[in-house]
VMD Tcl script that builds the backbone (N, CA, C; Angstrom):
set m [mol new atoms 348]
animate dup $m
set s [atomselect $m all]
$s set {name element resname resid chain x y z} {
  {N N UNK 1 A -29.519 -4.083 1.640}
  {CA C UNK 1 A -28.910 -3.485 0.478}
  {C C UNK 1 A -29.146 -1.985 0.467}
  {N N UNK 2 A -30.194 -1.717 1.156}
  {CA C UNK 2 A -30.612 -0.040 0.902}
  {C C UNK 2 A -29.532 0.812 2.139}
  {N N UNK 3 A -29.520 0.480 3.375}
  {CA C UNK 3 A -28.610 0.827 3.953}
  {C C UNK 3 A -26.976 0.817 3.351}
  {N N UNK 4 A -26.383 -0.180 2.183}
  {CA C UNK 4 A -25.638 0.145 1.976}
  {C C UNK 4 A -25.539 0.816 1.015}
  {N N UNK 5 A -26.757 1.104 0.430}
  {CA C UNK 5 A -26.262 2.388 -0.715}
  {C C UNK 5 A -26.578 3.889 0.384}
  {N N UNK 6 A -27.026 3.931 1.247}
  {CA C UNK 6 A -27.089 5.043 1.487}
  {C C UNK 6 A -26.024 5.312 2.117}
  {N N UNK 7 A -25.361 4.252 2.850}
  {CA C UNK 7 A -23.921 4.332 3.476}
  {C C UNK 7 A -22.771 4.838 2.268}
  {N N UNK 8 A -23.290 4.555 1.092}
  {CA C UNK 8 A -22.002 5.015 0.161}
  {C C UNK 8 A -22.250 5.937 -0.144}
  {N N UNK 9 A -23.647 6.780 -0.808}
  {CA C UNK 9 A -23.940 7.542 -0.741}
  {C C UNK 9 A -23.578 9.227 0.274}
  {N N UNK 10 A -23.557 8.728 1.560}
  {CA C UNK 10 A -23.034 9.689 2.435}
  {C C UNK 10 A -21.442 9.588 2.290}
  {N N UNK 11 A -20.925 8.401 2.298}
  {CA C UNK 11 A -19.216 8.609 2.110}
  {C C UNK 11 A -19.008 9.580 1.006}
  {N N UNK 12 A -19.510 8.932 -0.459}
  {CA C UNK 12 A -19.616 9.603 -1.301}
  {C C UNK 12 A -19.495 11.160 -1.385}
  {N N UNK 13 A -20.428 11.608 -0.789}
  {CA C UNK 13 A -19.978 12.864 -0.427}
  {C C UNK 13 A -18.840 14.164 0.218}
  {N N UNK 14 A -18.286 13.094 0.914}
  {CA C UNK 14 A -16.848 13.221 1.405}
  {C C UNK 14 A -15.808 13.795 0.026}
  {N N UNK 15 A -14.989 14.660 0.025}
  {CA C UNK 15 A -14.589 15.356 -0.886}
  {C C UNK 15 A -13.361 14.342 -0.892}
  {N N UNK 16 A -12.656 14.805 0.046}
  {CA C UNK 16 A -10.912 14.318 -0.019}
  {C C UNK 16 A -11.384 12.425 0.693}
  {N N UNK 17 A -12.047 11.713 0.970}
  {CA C UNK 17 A -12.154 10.656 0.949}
  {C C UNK 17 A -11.010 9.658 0.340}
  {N N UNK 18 A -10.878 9.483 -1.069}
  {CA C UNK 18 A -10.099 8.657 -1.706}
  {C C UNK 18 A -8.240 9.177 -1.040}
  {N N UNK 19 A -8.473 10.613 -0.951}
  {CA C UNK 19 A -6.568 11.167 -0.323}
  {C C UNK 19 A -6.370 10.507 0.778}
  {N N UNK 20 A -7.473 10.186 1.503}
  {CA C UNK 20 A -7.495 9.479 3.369}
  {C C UNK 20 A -6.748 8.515 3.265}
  {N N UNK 21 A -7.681 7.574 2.784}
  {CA C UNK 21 A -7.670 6.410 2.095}
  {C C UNK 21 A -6.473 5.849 1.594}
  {N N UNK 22 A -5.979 6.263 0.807}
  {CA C UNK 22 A -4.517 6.010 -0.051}
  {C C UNK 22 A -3.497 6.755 0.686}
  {N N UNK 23 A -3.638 7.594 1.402}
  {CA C UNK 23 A -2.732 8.133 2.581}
  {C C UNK 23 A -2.410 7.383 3.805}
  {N N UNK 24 A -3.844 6.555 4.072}
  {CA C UNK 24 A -3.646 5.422 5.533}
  {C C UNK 24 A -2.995 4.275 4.874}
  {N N UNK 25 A -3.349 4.028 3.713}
  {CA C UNK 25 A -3.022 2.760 3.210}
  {C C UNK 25 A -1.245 2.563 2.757}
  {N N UNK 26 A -0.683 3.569 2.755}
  {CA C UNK 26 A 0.905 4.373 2.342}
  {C C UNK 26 A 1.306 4.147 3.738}
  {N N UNK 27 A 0.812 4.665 4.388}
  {CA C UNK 27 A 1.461 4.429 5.907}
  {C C UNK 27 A 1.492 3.157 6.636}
  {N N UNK 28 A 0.587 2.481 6.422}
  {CA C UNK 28 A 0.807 1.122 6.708}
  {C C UNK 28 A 1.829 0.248 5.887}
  {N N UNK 29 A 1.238 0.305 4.667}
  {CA C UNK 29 A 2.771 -0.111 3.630}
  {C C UNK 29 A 4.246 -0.002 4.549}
  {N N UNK 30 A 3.706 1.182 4.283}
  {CA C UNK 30 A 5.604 1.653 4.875}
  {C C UNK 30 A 5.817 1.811 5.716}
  {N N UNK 31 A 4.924 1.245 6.906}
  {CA C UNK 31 A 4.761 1.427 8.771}
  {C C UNK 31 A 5.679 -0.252 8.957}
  {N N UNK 32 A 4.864 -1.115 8.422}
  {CA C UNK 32 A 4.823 -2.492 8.620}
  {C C UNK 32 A 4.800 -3.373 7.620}
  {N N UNK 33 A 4.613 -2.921 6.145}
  {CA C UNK 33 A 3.763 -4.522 5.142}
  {C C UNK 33 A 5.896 -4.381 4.714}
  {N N UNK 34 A 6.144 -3.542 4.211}
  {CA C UNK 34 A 7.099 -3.780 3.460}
  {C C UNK 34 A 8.650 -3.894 3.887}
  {N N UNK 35 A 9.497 -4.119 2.944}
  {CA C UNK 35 A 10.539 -4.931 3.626}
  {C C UNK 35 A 11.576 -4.188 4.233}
  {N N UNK 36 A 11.343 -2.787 3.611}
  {CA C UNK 36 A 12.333 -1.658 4.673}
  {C C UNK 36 A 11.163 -0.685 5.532}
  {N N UNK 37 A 10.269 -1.270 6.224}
  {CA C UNK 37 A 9.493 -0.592 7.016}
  {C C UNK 37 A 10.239 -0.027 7.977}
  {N N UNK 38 A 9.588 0.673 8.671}
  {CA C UNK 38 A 10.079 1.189 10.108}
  {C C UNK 38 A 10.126 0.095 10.959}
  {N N UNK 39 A 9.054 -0.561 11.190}
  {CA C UNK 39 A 9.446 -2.015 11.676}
  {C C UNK 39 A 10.540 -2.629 11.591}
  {N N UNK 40 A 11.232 -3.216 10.474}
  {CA C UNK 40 A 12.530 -3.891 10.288}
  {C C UNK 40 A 13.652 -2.434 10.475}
  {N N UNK 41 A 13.278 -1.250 10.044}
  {CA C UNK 41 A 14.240 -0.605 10.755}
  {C C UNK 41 A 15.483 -0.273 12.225}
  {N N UNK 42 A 13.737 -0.322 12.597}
  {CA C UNK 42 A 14.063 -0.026 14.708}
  {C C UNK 42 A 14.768 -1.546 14.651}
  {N N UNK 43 A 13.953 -2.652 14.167}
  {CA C UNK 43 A 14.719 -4.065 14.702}
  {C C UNK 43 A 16.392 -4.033 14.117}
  {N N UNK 44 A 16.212 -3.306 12.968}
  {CA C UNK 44 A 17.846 -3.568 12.809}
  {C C UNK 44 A 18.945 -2.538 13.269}
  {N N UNK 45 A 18.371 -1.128 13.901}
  {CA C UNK 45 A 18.588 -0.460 14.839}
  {C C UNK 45 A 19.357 -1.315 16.557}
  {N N UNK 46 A 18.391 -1.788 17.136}
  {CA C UNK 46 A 18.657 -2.828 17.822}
  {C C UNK 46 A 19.290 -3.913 17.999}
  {N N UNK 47 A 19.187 -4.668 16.229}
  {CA C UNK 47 A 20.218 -5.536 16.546}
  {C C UNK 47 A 21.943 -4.948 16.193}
  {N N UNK 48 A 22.119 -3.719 15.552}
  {CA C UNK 48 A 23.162 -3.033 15.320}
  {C C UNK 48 A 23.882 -2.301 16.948}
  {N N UNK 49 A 23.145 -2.453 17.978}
  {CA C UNK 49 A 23.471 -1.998 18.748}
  {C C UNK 49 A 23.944 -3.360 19.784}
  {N N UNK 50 A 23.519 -4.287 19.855}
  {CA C UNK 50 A 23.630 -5.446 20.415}
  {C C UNK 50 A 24.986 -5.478 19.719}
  {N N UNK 51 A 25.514 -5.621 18.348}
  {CA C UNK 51 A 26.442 -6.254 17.912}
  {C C UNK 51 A 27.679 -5.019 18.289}
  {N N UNK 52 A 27.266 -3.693 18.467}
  {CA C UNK 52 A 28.455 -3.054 18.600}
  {C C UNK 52 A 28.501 -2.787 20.169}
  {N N UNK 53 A 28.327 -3.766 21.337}
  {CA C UNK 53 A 28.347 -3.608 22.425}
  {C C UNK 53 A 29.186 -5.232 22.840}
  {N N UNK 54 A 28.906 -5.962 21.811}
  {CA C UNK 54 A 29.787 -7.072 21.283}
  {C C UNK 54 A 31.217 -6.501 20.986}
  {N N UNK 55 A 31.274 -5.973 20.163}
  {CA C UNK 55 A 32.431 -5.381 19.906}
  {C C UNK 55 A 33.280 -4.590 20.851}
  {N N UNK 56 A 32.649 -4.047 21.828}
  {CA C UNK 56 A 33.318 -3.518 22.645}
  {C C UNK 56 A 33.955 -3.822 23.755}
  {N N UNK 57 A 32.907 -5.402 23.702}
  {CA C UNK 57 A 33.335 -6.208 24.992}
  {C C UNK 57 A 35.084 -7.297 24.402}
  {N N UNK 58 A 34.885 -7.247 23.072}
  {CA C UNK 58 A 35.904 -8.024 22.594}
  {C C UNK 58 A 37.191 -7.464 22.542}
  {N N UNK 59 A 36.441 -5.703 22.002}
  {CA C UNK 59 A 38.225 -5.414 21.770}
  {C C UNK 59 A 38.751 -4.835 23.358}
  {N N UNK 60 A 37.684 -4.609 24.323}
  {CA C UNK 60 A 38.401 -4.893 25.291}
  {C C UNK 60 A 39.277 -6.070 26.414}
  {N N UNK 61 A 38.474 -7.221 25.978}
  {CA C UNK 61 A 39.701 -8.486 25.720}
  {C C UNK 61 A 40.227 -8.133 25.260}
  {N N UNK 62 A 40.567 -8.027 24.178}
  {CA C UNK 62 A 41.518 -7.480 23.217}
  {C C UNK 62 A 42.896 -7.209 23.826}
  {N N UNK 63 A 42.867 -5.791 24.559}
  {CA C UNK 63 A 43.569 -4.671 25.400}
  {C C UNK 63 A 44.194 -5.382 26.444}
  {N N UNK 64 A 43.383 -6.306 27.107}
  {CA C UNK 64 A 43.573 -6.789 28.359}
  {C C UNK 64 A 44.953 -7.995 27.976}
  {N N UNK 65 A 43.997 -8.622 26.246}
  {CA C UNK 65 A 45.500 -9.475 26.207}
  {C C UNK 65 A 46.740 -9.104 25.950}
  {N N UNK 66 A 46.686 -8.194 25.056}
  {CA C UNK 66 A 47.776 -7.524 24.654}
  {C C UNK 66 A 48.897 -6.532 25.800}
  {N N UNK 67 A 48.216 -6.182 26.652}
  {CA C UNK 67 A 48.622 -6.192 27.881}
  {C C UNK 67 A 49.820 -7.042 28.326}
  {N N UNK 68 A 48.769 -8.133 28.409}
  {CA C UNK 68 A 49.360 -9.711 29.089}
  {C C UNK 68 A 50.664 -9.925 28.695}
  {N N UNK 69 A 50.260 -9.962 27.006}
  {CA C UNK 69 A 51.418 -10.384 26.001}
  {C C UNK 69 A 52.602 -9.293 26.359}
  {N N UNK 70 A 52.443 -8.095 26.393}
  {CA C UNK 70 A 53.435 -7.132 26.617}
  {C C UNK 70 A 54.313 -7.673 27.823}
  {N N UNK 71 A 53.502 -7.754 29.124}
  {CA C UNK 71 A 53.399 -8.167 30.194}
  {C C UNK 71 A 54.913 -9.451 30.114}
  {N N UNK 72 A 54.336 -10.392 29.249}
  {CA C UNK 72 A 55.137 -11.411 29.262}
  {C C UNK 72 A 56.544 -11.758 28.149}
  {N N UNK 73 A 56.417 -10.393 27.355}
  {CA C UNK 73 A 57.544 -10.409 26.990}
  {C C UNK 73 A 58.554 -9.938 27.606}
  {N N UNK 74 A 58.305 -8.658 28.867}
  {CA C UNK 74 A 59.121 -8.156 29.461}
  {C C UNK 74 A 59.642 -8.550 30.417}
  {N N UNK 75 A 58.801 -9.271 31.270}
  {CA C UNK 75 A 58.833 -10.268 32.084}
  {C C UNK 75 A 59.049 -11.720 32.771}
  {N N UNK 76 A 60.109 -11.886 32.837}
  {CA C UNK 76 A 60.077 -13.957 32.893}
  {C C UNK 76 A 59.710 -14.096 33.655}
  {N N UNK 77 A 59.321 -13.737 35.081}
  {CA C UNK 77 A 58.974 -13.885 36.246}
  {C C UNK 77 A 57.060 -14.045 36.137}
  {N N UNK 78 A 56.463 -13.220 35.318}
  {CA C UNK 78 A 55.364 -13.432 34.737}
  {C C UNK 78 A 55.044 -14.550 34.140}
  {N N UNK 79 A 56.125 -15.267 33.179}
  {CA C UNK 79 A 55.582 -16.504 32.404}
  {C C UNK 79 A 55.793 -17.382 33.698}
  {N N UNK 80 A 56.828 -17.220 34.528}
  {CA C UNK 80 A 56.801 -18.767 35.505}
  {C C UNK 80 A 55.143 -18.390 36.544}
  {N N UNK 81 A 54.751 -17.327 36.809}
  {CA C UNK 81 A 53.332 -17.250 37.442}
  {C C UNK 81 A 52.661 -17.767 37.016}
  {N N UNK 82 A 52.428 -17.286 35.619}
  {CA C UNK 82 A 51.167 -17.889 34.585}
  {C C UNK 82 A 51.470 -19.405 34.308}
  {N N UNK 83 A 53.326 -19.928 34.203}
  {CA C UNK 83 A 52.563 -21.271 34.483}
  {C C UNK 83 A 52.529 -22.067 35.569}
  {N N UNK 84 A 52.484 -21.557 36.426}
  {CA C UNK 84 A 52.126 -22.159 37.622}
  {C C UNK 84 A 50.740 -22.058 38.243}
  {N N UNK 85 A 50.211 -20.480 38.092}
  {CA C UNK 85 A 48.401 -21.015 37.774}
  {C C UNK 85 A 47.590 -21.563 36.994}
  {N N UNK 86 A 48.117 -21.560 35.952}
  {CA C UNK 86 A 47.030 -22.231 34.934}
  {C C UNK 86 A 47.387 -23.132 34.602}
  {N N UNK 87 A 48.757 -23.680 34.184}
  {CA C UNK 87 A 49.019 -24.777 34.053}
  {C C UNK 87 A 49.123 -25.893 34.849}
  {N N UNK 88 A 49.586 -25.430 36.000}
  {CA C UNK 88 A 50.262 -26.197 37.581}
  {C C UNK 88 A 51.637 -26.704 37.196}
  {N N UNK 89 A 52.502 -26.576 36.644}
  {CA C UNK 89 A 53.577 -26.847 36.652}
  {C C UNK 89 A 54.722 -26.178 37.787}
  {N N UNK 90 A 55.107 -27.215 38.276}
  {CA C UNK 90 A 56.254 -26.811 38.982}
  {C C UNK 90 A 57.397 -27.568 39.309}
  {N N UNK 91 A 58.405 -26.639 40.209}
  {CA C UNK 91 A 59.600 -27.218 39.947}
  {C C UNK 91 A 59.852 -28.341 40.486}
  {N N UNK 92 A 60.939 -28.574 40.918}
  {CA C UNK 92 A 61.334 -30.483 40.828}
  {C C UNK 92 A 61.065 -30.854 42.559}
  {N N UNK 93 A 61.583 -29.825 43.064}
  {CA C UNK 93 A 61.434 -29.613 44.957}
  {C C UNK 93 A 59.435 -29.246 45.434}
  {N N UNK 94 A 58.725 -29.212 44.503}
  {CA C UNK 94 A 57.470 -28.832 45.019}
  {C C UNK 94 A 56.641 -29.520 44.751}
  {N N UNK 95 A 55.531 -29.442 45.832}
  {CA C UNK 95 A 54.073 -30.136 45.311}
  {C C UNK 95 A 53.212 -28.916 45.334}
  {N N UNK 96 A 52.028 -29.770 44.739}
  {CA C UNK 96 A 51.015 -28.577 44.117}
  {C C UNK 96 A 49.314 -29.192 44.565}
  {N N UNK 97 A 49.103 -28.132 45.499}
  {CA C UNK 97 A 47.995 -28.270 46.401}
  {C C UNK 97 A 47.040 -27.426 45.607}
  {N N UNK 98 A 45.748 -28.653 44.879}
  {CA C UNK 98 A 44.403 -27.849 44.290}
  {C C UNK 98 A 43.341 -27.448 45.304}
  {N N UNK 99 A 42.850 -26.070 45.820}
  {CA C UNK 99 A 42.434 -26.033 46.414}
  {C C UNK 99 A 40.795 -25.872 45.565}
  {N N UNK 100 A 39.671 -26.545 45.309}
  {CA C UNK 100 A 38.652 -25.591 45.010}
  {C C UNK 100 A 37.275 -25.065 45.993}
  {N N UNK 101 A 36.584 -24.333 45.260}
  {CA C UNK 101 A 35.415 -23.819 46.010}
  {C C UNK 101 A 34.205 -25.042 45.593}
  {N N UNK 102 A 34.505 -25.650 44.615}
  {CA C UNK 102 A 32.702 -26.551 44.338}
  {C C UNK 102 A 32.661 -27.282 45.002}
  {N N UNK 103 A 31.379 -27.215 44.604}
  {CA C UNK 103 A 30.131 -28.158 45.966}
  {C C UNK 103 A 30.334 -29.548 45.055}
  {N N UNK 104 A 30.914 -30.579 44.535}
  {CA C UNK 104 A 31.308 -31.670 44.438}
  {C C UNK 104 A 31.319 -32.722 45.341}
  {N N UNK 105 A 30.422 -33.808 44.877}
  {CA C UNK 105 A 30.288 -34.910 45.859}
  {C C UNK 105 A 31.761 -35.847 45.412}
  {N N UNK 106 A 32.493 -36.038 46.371}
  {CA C UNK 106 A 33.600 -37.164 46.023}
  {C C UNK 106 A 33.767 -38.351 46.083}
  {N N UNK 107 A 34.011 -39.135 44.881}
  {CA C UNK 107 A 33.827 -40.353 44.624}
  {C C UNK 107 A 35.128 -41.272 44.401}
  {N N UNK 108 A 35.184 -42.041 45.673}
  {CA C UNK 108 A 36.763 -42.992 45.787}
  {C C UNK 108 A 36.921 -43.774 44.710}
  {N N UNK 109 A 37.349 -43.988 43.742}
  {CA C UNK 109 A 37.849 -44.719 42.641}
  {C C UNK 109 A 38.340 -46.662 43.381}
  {N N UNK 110 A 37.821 -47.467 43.493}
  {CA C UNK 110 A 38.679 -48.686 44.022}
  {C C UNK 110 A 39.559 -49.321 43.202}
  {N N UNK 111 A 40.210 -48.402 41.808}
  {CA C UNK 111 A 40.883 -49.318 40.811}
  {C C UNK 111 A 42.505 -48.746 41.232}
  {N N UNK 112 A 42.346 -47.283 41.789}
  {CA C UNK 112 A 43.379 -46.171 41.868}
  {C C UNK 112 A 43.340 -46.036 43.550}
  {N N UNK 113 A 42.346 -46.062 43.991}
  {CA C UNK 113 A 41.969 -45.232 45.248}
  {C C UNK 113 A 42.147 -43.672 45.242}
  {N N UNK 114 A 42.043 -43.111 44.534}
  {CA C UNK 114 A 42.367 -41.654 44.237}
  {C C UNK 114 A 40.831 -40.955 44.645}
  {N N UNK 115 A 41.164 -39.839 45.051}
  {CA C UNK 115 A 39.867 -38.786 44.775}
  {C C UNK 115 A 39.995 -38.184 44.059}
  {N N UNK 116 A 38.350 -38.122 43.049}
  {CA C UNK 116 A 38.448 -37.144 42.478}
  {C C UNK 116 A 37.521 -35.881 42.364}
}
mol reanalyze $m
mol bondsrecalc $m
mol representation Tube
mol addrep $m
């Protein structure tokens, strides 16, 4: 007990002590305890930047479709491409050879005999 009065005793003496004090304790508040800290700041800094790098990736889809769309209004020769890759449709004289790249194990069907 005597060590801690002499420990207060010497603080005590400290002039601006209590300004420290309530000055460290302000900065932490508003470093980290509270709800618009700098903490939730930088994080919403960050996530504001994530979302507008989102945005940039979209409205450049965007561009690319509108493109397309331009593309295929001017164009009929464009819509019969597009549906012949993506759809596979074709005309009455053709067949349509899927070629792919996957590593797919193939499994004979004995109801069809088909691969698929």
């Amino acid at each position: 007990m005597k060590k801690i009065k002499e420990l207060y005793l010497r603080i005590g003496h400290i002039r601006y002590l209590k300004y420290i004090i309530v000055t460290i304790l302000a900065v932490v508040f508003v470093g980290f305890v509270d709800e618009n800290s700098v903490w939730q700041h930088l994080g919403n800094k960050y996530h504001i930047n994530k979302l507008q790098e989102e945005i940039d990736q979209y409205t450049e889809l965007h561009k690319r479709n509108q493109a397309d769309i331009d593309l295929l209004d001017k164009d009929p020769k464009a819509i019969r491409k597009i549906a012949r890759e993506r759809y596979f449709m074709k005309a009455d004289d053709e067949d349509i050879f899927v070629l792919s790249d996957d590593n797919q194990e193939f499994t004979i069907n004995s109801a069809n005999e088909t691969v698929e």
